[in-house]
C-alpha positions in Angstrom: 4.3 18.9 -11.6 2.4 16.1 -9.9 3.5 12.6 -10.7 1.2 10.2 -12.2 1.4 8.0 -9.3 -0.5 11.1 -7.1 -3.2 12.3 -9.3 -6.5 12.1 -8.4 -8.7 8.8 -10.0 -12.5 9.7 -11.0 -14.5 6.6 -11.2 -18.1 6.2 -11.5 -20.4 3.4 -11.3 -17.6 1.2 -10.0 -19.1 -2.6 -9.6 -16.2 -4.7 -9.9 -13.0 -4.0 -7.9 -9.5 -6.6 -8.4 -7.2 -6.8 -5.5 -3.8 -8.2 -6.4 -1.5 -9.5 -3.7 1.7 -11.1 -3.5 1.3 -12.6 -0.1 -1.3 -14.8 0.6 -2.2 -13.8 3.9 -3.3 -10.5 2.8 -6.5 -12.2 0.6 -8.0 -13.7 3.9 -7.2 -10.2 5.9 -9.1 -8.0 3.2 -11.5 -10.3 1.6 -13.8 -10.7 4.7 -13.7 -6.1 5.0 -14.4 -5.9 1.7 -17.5 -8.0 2.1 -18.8 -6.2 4.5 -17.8 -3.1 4.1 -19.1 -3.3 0.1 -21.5 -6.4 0.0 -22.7 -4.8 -2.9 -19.8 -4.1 -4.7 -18.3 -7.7 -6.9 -14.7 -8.0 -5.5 -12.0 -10.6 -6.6 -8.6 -11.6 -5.5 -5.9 -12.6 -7.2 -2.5 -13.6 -6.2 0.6 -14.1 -7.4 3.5 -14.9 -4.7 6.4 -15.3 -6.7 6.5 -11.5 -7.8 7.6 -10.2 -4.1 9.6 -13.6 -3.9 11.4 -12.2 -7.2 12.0 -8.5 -6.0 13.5 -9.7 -2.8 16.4 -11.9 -4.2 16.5 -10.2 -7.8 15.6 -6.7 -7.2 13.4 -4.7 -10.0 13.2 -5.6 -13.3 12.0 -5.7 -16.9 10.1 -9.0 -16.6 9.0 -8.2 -12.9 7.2 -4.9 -14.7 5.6 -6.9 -17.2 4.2 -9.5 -14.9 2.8 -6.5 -12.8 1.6 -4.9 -16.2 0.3 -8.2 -16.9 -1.6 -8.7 -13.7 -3.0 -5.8 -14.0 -4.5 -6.1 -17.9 -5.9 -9.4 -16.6 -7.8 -8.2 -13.7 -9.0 -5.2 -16.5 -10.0 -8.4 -18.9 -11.6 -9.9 -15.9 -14.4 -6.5 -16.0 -12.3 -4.9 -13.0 -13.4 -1.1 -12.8 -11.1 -0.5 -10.1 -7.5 -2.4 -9.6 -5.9 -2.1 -6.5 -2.5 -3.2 -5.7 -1.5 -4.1 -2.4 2.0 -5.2 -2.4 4.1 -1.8 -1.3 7.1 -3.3 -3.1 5.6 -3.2 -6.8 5.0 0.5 -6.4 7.7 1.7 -9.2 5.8 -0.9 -11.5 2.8 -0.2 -11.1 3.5 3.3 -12.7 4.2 1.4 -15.9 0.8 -0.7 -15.8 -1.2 2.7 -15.1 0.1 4.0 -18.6 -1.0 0.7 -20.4 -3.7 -0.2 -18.8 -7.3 1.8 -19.3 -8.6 0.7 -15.7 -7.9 3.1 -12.3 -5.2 1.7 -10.7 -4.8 2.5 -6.7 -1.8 1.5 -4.7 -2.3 0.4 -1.2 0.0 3.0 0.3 -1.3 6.2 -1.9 -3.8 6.8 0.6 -1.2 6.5 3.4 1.5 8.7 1.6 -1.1 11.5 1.0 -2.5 11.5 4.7 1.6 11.7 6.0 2.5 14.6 4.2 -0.9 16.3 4.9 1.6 17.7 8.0 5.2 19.1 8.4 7.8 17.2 10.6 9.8 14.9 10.1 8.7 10.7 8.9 10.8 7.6 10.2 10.0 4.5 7.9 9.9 0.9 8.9 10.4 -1.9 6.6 11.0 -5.8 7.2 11.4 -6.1 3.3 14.7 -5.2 1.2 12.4 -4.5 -1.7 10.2 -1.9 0.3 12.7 0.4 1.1 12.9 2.6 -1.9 9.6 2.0 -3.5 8.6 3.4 -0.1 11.0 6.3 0.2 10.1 7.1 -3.3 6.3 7.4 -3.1 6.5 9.1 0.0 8.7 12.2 -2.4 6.1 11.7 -5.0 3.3 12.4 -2.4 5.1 15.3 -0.9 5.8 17.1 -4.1 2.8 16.7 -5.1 1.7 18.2 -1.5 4.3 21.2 -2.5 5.8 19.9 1.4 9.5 19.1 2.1 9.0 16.2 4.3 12.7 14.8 5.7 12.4 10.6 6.0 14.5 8.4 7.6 14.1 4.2 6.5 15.0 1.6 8.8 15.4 -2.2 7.6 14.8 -4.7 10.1 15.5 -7.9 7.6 15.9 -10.0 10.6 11.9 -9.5 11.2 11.3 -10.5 8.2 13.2 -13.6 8.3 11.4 -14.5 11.3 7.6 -13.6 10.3 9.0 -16.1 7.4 9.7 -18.9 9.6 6.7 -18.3 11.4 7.9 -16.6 14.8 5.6 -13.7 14.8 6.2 -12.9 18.2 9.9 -12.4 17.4 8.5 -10.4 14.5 6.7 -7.9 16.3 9.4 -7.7 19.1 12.5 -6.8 16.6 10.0 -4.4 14.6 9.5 -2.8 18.0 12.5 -2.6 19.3 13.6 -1.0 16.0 10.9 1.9 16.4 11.8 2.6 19.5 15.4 3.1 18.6 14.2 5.4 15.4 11.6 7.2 17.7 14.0 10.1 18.7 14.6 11.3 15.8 11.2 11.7 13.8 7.7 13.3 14.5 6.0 10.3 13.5 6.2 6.2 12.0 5.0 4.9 8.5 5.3 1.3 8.7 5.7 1.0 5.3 4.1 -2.6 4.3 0.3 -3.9 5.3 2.1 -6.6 7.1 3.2 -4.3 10.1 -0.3 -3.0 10.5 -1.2 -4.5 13.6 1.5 -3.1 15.3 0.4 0.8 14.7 -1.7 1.2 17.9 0.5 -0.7 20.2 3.1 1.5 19.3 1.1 4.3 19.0 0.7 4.0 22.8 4.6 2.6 23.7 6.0 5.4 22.0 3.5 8.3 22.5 3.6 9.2 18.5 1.3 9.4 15.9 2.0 5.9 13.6 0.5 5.2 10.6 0.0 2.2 8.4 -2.0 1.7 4.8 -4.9 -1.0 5.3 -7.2 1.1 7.0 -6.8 3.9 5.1 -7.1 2.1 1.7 -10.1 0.2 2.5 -11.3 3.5 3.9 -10.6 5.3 0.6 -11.9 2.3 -1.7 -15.3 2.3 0.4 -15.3 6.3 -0.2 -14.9 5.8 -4.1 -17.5 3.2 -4.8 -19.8 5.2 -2.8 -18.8 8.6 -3.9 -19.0 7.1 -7.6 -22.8 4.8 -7.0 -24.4 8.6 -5.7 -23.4 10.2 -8.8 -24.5 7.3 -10.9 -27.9 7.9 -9.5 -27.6 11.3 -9.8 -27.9 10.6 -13.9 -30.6 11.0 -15.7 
């Protein structure tokens, strides 16, 4: 049985899309693609920090779920046709708000998830975040069941990447998260790096380590540009 989390959405006429982020950086990186990917489409941003704050030194919980659910019904108050989540942490709530909420909701990493397990072998993810690791693990089984693939994963924690992406050394950032793949690289066919803010490491390790590695921003903006268009043709197909 597929999980609500991997069933297909069918939108039409979308005209207004939300983006909700909990880390700022994220609105600048996507606001700008969106623009010009979709300078038709009406796209707004809204942000709200302290969630992924929360889920790193709290962990999941009730009131965590209702802020997402919460987020989520304002962005649908707001006119949002199409709500996409881009926090890879908030995944397990999400599923909540997409049973209360009457709006499409995509998560940044569905697109991802379902392109991984479109092949066999064996997946290594990488996290910087404590609060990644099993949202990620878990949508990844959600995505293969659905797929009717047995996909083995191995997660990898590099907190200490984290902590310095936080303090603003980015170069030691990038060198601990690559130091960390290359350790995992053995073992696995390919590398998830399982949160937006690794992206930019995909084709330099792509190239170091001479494996396929895959991130979500590209693929979700290339999936929301599909959808809008997909769902504007058959709008004008109505008579």
């Amino acid at each position: 049985m597929k999980t609500r989390s991997t069933e297909p959405i069918t939108l039409e006429g979308i005209r207004r899309i939300a983006f909700i982020h909990t880390v700022a950086m994220l609105v600048e990186r996507f606001r700008p693609r969106f623009q010009s990917e979709l300078p038709d489409a009406d796209c707004f941003h809204m942000l709200d920090e302290s969630v992924l704050q929360d889920l790193i030194r709290q962990g999941p919980s009730i009131g965590i779920t209702r802020r997402i659910v919460t987020l989520a019904q304002m962005a649908a108050d707001a006119g949002a046709e199409l709500i996409v989540f881009t926090c890879s942490s908030t995944s397990p709530a999400i599923d909540i708000a997409r049973q209360t909420v009457r709006v499409p909701i995509l998560k940044i990493d569905d697109p991802l998830y379902a392109r991984v397990v479109s092949a066999p072998g064996r997946v290594g993810l990488i996290c910087t975040a404590s609060s990644t690791v099993e949202p990620s693990r878990a949508l990844l089984a959600a995505h293969a069941q659905s797929a009717g693939r047995d996909i083995p994963a191995e997660s990898v924690l590099c907190t200490a990447a984290f902590n310095a992406l936080a303090s603003g050394r980015r170069d030691l950032h990038d060198r601990l998260v690559c130091e960390a793949a290359a350790q995992l690289a053995p073992r696995i066919d390919r590398i998830v790096l399982a949160q937006a803010s690794l992206a930019h490491l995909a084709q330099p390790l792509a190239e170091q380590l001479g494996l396929p590695v895959l991130a979500s921003p590209e693929l979700m903006v290339q999936d929301v540009v599909a959808r809008v268009r997909d769902s504007g043709a058959r709008d004008m197909e109505k008579p």
